[in-house]
VEXLUMMI-410635 format. One line per field, with one value per atom (N, C-alpha, C, O, CB): residue in one letter; x, y, z; residue number from 1; atom name. Coordinates in steps of 0.2 Angstrom, whole numbers. Atoms other than C-alpha are relative to their C-alpha. Glycine has a CB too. Example, Ala and Ser with C-alpha at 12.3 -4.5 7.8 and 13.67 -1.06 7.14 Angstrom:
REM residues 2
residu (a; a; a; a; a; s; s; s; s; s);
px (4; 62; 4; 9; -5; -4; 68; -4; -1; 2);
py (-6; -22; 6; 5; 0; -6; -5; 5; 11; 2);
pz (0; 39; 0; 3; 6; -1; 36; 3; 4; -7);
num (1; 1; 1; 1; 1; 2; 2; 2; 2; 2);
atome (N; CA; C; O; CB; N; CA; C; O; CB);
//
This chain:
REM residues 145
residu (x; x; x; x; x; x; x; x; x; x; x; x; x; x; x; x; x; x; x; x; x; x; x; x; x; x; x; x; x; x; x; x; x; x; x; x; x; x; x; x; x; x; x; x; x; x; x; x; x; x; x; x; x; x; x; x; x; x; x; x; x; x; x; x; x; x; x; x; x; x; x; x; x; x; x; x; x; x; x; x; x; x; x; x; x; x; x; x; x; x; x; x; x; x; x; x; x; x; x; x; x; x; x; x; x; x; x; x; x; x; x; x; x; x; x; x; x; x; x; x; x; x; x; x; x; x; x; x; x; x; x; x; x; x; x; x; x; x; x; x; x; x; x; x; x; x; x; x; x; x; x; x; x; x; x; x; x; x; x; x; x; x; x; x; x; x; x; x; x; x; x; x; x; x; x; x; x; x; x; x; x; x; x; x; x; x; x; x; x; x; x; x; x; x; x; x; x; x; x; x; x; x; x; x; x; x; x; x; x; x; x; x; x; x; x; x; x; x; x; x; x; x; x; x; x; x; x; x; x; x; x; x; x; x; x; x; x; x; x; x; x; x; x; x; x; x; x; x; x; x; x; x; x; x; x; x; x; x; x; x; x; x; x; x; x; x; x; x; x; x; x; x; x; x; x; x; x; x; x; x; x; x; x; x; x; x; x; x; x; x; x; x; x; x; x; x; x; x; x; x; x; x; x; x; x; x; x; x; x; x; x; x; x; x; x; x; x; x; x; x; x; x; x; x; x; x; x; x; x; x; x; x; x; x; x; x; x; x; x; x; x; x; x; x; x; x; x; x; x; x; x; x; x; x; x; x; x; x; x; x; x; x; x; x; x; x; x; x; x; x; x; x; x; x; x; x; x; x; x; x; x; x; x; x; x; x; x; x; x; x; x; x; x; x; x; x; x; x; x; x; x; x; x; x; x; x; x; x; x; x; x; x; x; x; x; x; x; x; x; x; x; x; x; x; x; x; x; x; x; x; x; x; x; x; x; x; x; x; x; x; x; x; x; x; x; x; x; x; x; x; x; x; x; x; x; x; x; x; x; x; x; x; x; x; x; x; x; x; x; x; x; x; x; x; x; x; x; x; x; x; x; x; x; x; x; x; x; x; x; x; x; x; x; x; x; x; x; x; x; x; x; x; x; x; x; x; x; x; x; x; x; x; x; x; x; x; x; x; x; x; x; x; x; x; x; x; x; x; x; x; x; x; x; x; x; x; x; x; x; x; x; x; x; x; x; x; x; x; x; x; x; x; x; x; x; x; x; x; x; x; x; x; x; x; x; x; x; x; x; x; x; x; x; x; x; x; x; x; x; x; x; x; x; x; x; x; x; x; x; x; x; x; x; x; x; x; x; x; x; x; x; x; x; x; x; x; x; x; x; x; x; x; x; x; x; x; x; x; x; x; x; x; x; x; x; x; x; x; x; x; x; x; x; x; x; x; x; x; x; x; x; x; x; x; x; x; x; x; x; x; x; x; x; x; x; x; x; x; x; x; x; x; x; x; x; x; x; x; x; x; x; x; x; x; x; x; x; x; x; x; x; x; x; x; x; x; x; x; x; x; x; x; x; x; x; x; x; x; x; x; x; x; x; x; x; x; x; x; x; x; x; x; x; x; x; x; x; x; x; x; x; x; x; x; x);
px (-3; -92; -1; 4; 8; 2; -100; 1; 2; -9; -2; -96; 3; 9; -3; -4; -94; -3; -9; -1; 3; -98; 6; 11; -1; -5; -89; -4; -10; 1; 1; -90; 5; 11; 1; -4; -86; 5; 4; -6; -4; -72; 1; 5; 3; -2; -69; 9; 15; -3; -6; -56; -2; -7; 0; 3; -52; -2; -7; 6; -2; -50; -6; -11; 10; 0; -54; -7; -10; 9; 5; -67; 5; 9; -9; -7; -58; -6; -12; 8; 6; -68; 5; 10; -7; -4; -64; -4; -10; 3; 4; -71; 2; 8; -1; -4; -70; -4; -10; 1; 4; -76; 5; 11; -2; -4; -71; 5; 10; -3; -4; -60; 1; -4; 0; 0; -52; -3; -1; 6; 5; -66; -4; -5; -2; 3; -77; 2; -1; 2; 0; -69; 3; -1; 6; 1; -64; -6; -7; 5; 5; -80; -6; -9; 0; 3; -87; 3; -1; 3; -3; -74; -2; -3; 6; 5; -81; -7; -10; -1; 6; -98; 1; -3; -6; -1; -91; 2; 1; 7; -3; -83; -8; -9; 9; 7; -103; -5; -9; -4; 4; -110; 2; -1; 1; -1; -99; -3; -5; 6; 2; -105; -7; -11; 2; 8; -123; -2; -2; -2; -2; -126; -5; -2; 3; 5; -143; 1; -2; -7; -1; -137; -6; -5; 10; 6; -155; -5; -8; -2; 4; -163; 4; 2; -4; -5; -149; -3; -1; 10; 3; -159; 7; 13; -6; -6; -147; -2; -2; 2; 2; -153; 8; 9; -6; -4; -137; 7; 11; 1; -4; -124; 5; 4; -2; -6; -104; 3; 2; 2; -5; -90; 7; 8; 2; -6; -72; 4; 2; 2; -5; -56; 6; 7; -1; -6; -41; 5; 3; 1; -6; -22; 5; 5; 2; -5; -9; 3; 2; -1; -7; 8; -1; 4; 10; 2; 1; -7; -10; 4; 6; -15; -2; -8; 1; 2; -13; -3; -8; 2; 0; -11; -6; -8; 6; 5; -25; -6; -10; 1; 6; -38; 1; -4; 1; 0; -31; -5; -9; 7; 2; -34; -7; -9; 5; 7; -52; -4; -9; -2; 5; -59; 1; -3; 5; -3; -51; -6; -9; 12; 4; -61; -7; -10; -2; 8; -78; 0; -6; -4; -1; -72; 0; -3; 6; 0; -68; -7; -9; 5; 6; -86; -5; -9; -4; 5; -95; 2; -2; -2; -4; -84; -5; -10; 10; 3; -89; -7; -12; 5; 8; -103; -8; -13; 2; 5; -112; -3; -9; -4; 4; -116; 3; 9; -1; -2; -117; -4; -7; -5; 2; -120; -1; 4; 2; 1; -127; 1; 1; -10; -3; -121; 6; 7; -4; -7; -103; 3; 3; 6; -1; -96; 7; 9; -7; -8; -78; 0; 1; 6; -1; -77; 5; 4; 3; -4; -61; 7; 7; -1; -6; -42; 5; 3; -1; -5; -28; 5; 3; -2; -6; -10; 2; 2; 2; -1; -4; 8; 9; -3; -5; 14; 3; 3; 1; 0; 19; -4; -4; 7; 6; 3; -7; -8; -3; 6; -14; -6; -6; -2; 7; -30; -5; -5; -2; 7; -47; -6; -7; -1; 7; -64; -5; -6; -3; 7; -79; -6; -6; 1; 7; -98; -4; -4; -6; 3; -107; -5; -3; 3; 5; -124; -2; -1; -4; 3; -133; -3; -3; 8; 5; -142; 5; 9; -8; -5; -134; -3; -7; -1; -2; -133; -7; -7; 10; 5; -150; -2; -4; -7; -1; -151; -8; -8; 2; 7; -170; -1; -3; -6; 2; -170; 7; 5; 2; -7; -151; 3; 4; 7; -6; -142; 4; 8; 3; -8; -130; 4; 4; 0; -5; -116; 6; 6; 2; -4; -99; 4; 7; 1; -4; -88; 7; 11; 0; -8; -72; 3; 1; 1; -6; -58; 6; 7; 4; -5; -46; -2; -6; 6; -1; -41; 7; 11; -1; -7; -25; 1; -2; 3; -4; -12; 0; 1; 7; -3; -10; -4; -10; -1; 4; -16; -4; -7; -5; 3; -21; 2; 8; 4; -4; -19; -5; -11; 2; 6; -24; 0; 3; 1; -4; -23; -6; -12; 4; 3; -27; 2; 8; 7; 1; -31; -4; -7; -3; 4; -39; -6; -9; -1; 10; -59; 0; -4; -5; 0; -57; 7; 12; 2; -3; -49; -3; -9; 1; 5; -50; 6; 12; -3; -2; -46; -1; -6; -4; 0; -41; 0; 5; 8; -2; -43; -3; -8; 0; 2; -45; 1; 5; 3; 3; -55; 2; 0; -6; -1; -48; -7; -9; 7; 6; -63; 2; -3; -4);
py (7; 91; -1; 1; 0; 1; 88; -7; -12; 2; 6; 73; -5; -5; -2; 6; 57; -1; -1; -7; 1; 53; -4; -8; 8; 2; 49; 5; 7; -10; -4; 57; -3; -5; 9; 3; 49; 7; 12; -4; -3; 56; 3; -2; -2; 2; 60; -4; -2; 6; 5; 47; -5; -8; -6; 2; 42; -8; -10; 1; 8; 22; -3; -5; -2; 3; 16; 6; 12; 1; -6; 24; 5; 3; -5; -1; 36; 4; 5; 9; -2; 43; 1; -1; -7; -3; 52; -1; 1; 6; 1; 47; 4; 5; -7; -4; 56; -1; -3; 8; 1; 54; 5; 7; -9; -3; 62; -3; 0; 0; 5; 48; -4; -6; -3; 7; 34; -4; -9; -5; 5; 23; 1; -2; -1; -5; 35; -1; -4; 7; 1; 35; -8; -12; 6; 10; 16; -1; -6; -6; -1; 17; -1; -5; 3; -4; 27; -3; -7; 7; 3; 21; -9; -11; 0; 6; 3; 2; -3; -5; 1; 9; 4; 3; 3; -2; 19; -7; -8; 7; 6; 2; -5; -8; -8; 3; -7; 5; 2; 1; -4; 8; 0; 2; 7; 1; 5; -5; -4; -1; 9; -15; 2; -1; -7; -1; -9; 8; 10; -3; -4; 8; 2; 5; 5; 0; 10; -4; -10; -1; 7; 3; 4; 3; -1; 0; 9; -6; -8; 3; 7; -7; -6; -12; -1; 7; -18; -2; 3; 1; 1; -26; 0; 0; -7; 2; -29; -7; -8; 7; 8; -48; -4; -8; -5; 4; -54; 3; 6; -3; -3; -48; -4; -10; 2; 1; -51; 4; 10; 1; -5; -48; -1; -6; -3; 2; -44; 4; 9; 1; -3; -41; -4; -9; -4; -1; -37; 1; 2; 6; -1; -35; 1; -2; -6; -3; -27; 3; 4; 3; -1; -21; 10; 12; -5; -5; -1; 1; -4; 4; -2; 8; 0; -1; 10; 3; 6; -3; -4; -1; 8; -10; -4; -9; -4; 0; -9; 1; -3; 4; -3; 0; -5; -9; 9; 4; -10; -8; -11; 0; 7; -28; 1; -4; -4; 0; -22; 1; -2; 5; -1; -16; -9; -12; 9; 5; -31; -7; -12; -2; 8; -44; 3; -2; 0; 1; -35; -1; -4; 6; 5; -41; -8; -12; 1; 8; -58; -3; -9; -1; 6; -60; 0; -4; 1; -1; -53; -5; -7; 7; 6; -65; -6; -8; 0; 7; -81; -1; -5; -3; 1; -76; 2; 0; 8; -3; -65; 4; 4; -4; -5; -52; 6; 7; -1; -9; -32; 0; -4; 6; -4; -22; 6; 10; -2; -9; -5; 2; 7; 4; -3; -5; -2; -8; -3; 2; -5; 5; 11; -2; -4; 2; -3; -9; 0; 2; 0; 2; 8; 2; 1; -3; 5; 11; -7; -2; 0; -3; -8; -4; -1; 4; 1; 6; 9; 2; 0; -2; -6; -5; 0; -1; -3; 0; 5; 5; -17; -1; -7; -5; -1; -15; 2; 8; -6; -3; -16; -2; -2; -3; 3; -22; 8; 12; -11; -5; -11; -6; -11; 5; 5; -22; 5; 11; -6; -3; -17; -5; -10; 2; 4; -24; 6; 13; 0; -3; -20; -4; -10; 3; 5; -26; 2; 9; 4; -1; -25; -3; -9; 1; 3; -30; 3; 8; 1; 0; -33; -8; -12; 3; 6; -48; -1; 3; 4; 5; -60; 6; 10; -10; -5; -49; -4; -10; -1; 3; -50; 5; 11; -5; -5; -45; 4; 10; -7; -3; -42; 5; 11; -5; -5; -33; 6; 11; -5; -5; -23; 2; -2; -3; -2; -11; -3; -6; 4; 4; -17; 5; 7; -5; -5; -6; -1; -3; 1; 2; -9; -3; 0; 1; 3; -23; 1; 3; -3; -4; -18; -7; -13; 5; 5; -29; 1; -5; 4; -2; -23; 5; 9; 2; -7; -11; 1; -3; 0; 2; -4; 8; 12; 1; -6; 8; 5; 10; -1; -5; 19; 5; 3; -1; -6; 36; 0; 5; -1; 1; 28; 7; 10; -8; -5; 42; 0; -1; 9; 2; 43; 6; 5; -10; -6; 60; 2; 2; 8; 0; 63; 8; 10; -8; -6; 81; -3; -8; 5; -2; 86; -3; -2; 7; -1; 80; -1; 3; 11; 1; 75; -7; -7; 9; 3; 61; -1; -3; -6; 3; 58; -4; -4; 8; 6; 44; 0; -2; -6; 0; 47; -9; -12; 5; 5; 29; -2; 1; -5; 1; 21; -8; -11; 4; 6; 5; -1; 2; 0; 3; -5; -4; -8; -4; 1; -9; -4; -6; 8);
pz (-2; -55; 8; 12; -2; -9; -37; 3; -1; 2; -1; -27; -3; -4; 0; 5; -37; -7; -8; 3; 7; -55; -4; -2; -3; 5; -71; -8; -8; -1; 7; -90; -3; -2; 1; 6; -106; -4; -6; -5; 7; -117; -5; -4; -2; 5; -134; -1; 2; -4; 1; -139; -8; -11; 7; 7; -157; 0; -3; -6; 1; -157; 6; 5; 0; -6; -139; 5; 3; 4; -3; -124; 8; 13; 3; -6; -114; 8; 7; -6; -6; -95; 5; 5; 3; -4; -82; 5; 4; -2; -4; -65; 7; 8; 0; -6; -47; 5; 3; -1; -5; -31; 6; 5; 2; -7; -12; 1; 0; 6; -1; -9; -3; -7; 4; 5; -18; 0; -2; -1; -2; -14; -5; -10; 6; 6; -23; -5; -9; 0; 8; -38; -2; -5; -4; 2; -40; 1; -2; 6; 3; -39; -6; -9; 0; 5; -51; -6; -8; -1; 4; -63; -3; -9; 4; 3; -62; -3; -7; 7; 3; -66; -8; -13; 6; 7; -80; -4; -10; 0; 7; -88; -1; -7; 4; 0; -82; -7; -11; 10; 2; -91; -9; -14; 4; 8; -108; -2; -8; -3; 1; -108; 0; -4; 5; -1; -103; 1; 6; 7; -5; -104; 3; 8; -2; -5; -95; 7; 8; -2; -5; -79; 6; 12; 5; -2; -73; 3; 8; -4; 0; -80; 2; 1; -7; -3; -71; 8; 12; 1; -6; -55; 3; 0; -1; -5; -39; 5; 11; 6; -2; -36; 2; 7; -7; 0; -37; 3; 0; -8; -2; -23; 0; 1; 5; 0; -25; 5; 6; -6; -4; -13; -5; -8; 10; 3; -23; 4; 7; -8; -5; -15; -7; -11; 10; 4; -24; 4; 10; -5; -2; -20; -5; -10; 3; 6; -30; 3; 9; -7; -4; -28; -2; 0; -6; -1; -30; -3; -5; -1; -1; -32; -10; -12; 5; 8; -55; 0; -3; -4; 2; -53; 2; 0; 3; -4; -40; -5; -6; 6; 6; -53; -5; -6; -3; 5; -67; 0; -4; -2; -3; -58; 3; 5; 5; -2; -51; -5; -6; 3; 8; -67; -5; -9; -6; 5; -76; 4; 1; 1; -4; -62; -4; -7; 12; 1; -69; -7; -9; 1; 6; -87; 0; -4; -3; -2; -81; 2; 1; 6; -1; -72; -4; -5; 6; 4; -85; -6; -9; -2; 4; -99; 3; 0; 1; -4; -86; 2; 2; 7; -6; -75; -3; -2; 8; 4; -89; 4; 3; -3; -4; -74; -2; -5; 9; 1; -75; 8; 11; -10; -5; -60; 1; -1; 3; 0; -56; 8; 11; -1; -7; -39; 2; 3; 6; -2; -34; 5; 3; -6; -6; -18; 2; 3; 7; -3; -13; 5; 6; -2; -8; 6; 0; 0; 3; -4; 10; -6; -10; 8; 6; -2; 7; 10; -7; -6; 14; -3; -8; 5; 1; 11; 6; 11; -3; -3; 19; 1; 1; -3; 1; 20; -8; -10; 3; 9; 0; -4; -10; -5; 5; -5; 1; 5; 4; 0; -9; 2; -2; -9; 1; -4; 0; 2; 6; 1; -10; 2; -1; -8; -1; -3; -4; -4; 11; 2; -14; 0; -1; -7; -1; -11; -9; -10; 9; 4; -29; -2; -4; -2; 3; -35; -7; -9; 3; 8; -53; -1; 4; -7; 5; -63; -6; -8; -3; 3; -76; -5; -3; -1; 5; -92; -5; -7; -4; 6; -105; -4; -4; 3; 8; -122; 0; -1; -8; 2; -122; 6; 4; 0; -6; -104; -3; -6; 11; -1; -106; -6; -11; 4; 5; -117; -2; 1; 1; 3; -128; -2; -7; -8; 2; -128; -4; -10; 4; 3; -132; 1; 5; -1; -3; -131; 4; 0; -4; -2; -120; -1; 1; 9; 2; -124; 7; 10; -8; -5; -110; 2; 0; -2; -3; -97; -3; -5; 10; 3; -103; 5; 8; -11; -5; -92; -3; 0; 2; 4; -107; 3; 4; -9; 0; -102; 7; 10; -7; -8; -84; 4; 3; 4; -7; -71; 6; 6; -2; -6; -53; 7; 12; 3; -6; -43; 2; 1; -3; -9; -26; 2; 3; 7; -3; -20; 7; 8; -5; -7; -3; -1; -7; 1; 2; -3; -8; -12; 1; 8; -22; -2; 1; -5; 5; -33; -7; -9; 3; 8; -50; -5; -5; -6; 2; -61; -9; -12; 5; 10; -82; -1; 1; -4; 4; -91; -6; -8; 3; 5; -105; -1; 0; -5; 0; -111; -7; -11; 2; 7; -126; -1; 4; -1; 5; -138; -8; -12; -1);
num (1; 1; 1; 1; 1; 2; 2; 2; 2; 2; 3; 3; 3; 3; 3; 4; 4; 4; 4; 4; 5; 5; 5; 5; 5; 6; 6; 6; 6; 6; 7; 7; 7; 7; 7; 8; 8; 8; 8; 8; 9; 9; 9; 9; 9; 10; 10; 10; 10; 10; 11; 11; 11; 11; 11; 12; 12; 12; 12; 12; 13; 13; 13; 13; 13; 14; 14; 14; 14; 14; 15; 15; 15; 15; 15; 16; 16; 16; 16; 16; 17; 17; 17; 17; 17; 18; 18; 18; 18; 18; 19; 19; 19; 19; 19; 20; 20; 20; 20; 20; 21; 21; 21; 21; 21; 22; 22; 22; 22; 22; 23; 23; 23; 23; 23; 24; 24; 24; 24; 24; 25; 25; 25; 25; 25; 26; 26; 26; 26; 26; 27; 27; 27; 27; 27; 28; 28; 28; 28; 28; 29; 29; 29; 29; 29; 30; 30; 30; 30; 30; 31; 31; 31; 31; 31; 32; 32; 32; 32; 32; 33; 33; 33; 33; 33; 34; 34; 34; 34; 34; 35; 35; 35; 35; 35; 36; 36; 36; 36; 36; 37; 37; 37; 37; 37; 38; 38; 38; 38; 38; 39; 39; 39; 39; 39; 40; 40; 40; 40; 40; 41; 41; 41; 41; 41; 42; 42; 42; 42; 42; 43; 43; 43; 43; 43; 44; 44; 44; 44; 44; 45; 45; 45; 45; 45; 46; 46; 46; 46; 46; 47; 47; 47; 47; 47; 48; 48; 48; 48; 48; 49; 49; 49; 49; 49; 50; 50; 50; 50; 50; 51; 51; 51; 51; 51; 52; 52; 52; 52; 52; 53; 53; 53; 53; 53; 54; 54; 54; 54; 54; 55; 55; 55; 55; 55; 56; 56; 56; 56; 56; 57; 57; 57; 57; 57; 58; 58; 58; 58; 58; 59; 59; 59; 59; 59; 60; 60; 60; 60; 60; 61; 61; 61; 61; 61; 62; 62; 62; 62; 62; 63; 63; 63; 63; 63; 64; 64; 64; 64; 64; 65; 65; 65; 65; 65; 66; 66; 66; 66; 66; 67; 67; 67; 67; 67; 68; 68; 68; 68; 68; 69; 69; 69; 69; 69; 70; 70; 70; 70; 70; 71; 71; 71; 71; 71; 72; 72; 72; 72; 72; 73; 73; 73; 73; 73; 74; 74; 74; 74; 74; 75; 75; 75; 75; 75; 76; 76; 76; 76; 76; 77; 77; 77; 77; 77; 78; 78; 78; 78; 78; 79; 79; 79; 79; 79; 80; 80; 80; 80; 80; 81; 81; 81; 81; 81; 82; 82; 82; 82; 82; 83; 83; 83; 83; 83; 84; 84; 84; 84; 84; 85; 85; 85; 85; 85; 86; 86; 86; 86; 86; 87; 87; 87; 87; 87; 88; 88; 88; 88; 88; 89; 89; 89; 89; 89; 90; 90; 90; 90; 90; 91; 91; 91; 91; 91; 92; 92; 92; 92; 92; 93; 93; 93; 93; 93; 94; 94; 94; 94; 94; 95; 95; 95; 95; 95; 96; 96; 96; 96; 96; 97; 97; 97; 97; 97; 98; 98; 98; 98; 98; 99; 99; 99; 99; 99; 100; 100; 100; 100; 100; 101; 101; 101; 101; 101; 102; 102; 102; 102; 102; 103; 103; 103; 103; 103; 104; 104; 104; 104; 104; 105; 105; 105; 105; 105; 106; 106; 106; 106; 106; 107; 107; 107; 107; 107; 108; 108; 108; 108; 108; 109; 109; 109; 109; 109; 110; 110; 110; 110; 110; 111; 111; 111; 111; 111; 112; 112; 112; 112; 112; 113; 113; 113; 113; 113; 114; 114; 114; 114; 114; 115; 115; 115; 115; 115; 116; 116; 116; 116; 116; 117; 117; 117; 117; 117; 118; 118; 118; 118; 118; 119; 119; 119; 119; 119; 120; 120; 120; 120; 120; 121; 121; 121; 121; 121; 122; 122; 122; 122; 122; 123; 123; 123; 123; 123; 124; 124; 124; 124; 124; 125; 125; 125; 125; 125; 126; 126; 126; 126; 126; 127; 127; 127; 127; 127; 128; 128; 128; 128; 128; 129; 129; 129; 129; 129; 130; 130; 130; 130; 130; 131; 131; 131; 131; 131; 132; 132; 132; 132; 132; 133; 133; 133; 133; 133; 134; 134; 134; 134; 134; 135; 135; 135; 135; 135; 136; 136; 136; 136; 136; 137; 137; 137; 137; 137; 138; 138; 138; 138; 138; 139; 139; 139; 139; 139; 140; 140; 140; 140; 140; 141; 141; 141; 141; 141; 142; 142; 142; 142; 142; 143; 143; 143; 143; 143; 144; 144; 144; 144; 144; 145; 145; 145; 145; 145);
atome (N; CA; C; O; CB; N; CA; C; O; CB; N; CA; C; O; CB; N; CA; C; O; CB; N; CA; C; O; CB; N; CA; C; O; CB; N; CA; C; O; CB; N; CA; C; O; CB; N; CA; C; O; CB; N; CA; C; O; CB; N; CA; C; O; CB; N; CA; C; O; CB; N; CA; C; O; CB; N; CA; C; O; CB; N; CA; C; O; CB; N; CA; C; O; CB; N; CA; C; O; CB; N; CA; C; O; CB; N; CA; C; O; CB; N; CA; C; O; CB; N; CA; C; O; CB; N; CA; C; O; CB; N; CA; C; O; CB; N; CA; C; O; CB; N; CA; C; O; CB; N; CA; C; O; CB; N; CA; C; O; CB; N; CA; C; O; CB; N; CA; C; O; CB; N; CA; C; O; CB; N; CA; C; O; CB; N; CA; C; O; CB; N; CA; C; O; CB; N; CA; C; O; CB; N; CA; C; O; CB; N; CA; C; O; CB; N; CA; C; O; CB; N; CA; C; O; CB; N; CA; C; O; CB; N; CA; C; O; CB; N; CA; C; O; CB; N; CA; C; O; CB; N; CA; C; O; CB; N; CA; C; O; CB; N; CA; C; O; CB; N; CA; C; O; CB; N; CA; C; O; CB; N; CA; C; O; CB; N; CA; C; O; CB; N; CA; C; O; CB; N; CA; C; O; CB; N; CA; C; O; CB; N; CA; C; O; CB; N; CA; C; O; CB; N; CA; C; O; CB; N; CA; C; O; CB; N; CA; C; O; CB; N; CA; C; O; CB; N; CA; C; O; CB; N; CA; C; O; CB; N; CA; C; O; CB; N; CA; C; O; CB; N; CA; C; O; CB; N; CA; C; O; CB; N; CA; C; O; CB; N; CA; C; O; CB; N; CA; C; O; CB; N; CA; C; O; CB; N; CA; C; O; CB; N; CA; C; O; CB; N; CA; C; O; CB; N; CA; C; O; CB; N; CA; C; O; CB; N; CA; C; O; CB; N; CA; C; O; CB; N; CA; C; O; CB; N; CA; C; O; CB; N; CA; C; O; CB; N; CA; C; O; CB; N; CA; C; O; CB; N; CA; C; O; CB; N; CA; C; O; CB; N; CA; C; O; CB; N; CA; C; O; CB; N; CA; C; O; CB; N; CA; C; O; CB; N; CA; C; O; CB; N; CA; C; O; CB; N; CA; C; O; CB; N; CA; C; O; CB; N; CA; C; O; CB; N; CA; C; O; CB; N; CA; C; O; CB; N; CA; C; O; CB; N; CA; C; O; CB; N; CA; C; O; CB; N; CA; C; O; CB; N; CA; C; O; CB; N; CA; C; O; CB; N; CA; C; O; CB; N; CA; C; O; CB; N; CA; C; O; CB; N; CA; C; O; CB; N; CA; C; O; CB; N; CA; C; O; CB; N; CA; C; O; CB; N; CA; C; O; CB; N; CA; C; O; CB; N; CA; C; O; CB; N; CA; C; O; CB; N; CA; C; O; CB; N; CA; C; O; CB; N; CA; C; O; CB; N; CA; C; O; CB; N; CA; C; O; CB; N; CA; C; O; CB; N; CA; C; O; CB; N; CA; C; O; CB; N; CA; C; O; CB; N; CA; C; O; CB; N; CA; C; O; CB; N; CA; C; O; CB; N; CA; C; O; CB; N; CA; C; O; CB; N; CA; C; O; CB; N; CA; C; O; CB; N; CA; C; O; CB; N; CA; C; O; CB; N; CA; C; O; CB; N; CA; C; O; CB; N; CA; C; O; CB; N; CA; C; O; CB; N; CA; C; O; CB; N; CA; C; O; CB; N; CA; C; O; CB; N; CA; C; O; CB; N; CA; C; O; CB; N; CA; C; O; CB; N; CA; C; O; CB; N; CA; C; O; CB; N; CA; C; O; CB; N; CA; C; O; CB; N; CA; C; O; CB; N; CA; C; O; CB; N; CA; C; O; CB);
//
């Protein structure tokens, strides 16, 4: 487990992944390309023509993961994009708030070009965890399907 990554689960019902990077940015990260990688999972053949800025705010760092991941359901529901590139700037605690800047690129979602994976339904807290050692974080969740 070097750097950053992610690795799927076994999980009976739902997909469960465990993602990690050096820093929370790292793995919020990771984590987003693990949920890109359930909807698509060759995020090889996803071009980066189409650059997005998102910025989140939430009242901690769950709620922060939960409402980041939940925006790349929301653009891919409206916008119909996937992305293979997602980098989280910057995770700053603003008084009682978390903001997150992330830059992410990909192309509108096509059936003939991209994997079809699996539909995720939700992010859910169940089973969410989010631990912060030295030079390491890692991030347990699970994707309702």
């Amino acid at each position: 487990m070097k750097g950053a990554g992610f690795e799927f689960r076994d999980h009976t019902a739902d997909v469960s992944v465990k993602s990690w990077g050096r820093n929370l940015e790292e793995a919020f990260s990771q984590t987003a390309l693990s949920l890109m990688a359930t909807i698509t999972p060759n995020l090889k053949k996803i071009s980066t023509n189409v650059e997005k800025e998102i910025e989140i705010e939430s009242e901690d760092k769950y709620a922060l993961c939960f409402d980041f991941l939940s925006e790349f359901l929301y653009i891919f529901d409206v916008e119909e994009l996937v992305f293979s590139y997602i980098s989280v700037k910057s995770i700053e605690k603003i008084e009682d708030k978390y903001k997150l800047n992330a830059v992410v690129r990909g192309e509108k979602f096509d059936k003939d070009k991209h994997e079809i994976g699996t539909e995720v339904k939700a992010i859910t807290y169940s089973f969410m965890n989010i631990e912060e050692k030295k030079n390491k974080v890692v991030i347990d969740i699970v994707f309702d399907i």
